[in-house]
C-alpha positions in Angstrom: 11.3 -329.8 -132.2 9.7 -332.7 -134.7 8.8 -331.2 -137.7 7.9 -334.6 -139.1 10.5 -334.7 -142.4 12.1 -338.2 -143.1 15.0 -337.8 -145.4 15.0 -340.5 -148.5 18.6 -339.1 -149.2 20.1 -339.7 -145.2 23.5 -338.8 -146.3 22.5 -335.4 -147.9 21.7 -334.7 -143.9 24.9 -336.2 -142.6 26.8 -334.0 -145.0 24.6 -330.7 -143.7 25.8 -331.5 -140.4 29.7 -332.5 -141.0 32.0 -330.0 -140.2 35.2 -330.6 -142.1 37.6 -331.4 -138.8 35.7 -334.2 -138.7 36.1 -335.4 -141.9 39.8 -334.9 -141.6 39.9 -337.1 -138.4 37.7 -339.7 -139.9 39.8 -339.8 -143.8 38.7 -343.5 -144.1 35.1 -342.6 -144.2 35.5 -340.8 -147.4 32.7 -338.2 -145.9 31.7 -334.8 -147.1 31.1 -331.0 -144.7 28.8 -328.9 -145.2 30.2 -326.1 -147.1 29.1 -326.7 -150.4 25.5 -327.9 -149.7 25.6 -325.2 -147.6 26.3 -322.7 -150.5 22.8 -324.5 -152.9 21.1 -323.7 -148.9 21.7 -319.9 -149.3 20.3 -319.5 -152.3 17.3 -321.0 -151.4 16.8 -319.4 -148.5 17.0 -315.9 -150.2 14.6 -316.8 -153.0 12.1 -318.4 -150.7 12.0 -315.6 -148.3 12.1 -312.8 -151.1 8.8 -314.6 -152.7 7.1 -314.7 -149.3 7.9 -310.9 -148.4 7.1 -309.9 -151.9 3.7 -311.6 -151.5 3.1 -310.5 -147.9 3.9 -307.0 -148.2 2.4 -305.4 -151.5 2.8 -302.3 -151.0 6.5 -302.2 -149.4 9.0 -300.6 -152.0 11.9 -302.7 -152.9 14.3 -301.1 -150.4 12.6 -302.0 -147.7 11.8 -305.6 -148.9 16.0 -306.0 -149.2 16.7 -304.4 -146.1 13.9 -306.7 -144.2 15.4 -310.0 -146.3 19.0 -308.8 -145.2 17.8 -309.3 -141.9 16.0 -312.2 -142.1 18.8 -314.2 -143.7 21.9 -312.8 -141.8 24.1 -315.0 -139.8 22.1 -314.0 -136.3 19.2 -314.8 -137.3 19.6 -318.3 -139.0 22.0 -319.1 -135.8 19.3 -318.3 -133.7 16.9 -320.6 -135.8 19.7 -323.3 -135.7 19.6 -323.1 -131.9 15.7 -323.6 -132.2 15.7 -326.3 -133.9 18.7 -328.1 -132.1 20.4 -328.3 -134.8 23.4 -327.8 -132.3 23.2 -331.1 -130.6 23.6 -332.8 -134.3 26.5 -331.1 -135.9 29.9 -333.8 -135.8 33.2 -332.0 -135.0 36.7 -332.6 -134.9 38.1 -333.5 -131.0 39.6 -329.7 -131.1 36.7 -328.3 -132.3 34.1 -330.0 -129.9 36.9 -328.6 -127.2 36.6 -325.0 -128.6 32.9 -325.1 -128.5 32.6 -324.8 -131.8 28.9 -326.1 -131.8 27.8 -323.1 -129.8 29.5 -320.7 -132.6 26.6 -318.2 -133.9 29.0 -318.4 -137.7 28.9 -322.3 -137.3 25.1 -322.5 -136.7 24.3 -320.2 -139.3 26.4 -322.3 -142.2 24.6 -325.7 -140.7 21.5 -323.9 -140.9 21.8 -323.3 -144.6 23.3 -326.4 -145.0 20.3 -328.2 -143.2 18.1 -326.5 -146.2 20.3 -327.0 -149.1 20.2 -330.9 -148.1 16.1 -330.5 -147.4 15.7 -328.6 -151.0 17.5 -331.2 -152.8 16.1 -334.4 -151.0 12.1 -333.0 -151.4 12.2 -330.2 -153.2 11.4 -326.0 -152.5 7.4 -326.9 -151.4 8.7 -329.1 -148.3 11.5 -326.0 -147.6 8.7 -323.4 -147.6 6.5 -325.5 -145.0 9.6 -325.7 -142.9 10.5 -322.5 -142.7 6.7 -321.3 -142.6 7.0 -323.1 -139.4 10.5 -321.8 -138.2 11.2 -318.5 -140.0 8.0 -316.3 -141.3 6.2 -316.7 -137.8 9.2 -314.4 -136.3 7.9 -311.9 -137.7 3.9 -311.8 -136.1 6.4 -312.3 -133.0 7.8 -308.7 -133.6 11.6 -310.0 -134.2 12.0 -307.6 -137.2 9.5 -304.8 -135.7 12.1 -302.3 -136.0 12.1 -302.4 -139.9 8.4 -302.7 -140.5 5.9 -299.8 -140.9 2.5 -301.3 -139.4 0.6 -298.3 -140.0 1.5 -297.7 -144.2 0.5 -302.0 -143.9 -2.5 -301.4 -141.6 -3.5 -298.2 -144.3 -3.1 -300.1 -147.4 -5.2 -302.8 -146.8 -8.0 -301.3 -144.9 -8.4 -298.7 -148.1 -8.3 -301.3 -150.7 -12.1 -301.0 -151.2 -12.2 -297.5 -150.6 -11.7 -294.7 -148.5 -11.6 -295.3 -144.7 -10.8 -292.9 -141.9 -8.3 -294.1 -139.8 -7.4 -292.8 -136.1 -5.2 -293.3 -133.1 -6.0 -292.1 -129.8 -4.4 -292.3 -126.7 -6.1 -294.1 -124.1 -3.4 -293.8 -121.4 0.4 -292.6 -120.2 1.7 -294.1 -116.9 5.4 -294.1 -115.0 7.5 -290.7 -115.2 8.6 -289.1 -118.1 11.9 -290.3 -118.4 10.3 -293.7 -118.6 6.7 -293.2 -119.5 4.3 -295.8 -121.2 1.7 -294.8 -124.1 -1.5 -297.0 -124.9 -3.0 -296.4 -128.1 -5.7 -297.2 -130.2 -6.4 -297.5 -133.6 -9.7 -297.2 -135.3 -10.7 -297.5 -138.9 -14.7 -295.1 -139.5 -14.7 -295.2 -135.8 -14.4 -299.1 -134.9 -11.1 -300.1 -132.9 -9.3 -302.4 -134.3 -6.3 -302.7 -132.2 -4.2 -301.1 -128.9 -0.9 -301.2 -128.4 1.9 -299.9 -125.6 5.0 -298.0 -126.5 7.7 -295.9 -124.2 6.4 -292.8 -127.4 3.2 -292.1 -129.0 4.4 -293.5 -132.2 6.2 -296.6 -131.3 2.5 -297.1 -129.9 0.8 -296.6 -132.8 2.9 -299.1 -134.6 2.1 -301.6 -132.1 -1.8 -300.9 -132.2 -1.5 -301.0 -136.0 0.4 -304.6 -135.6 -2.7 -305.9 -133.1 -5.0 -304.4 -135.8 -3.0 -306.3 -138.7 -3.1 -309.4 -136.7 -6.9 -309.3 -135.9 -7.6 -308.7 -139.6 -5.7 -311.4 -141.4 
């Protein structure tokens, strides 16, 4: 994946990448790991995605903005952006930790993933952070990654009553398969107009998904 950023700095990216058995089988190098640039990557990463959810989601109460951050920023998901990005084909390891597979380690590929943005922040700055992880992070969650924490229909409310009342409705259009493993369609409607129609093994987990299409189609 080219996401078109050309380090001034190129040892700030060297360091994001070192693990430190590398450095100790290379002492003549003088090199640095990762672990503290990877600590200034953290922080970042929390404040950047705090300010976009806090912007995105007006109406979400602070418990639910920390919970959706948590996940966001928790060691599966950065080691699933690390693997994204390839950031696993980059990292330099010690003979013994090549051999151990280290490289494929979800902790590992979290830590070089933070590392990879506390070398970005301090090389360009928090503006070129926030495009890259517009590009890698925030579109996860139009891809449903973090469905299971977000309420579609209190968004989908919010915004369509901004200007003013608005009746809004879900219908079911459809059930199929047997009732142990049955599949819903809904729709949802806003002063009779639909908006959006989504699937879901219930009614409600439906609904969410209609509300999502609806959310999607408006913005």
């Amino acid at each position: 994946m080219d996401f078109g950023i050309d380090f001034k700095d190129a040892e700030l990216l060297d360091e994001a990448f070192t693990h430190a058995s590398y450095v100790n089988e290379h002492p003549r190098e003088h090199l640095k790991y990762y672990e503290r640039i990877e600590f200034l990557g953290d922080a970042v990463m929390q404040l950047c995605v705090s300010e976009y959810l806090y912007r995105r989601y007006p109406g979400m109460p602070e418990g639910k903005l920390s919970r959706l951050r948590a996940a966001m920023v928790c060691e599966d998901s950065f080691s699933k952006f690390a693997k994204e990005c390839n950031f696993d084909e980059y990292i330099r390891l010690g003979k013994g930790e090549e051999k151990a597979n280290a490289r494929q380690r979800p902790a590992l590929l979290c830590d070089i993933f933070e590392a990879f943005i506390g070398a970005l922040y301090q090389d360009q700055g928090k503006k070129i952070v926030e495009s890259f992880i517009a590009k890698v992070v925030f579109p996860k969650l139009d891809l449903g990654w973090f469905d299971h924490l977000l309420d579609h229909k209190t968004e989908l409310q919010e915004l369509l009553q901004e200007k003013g009342e608005v009746t809004i409705t879900y219908d079911e259009v459809k059930n199929l398969g047997p009732e142990h493993n049955r599949m819903y369609t809904m729709t949802v409607s806003a002063d009779g107009k639909v908006l959006g129609k989504g699937n879901g093994h219930s009614k409600k987990e439906a609904e969410q998904a209609a509300a999502n299409v609806a959310l999607k189609t408006l913005k």
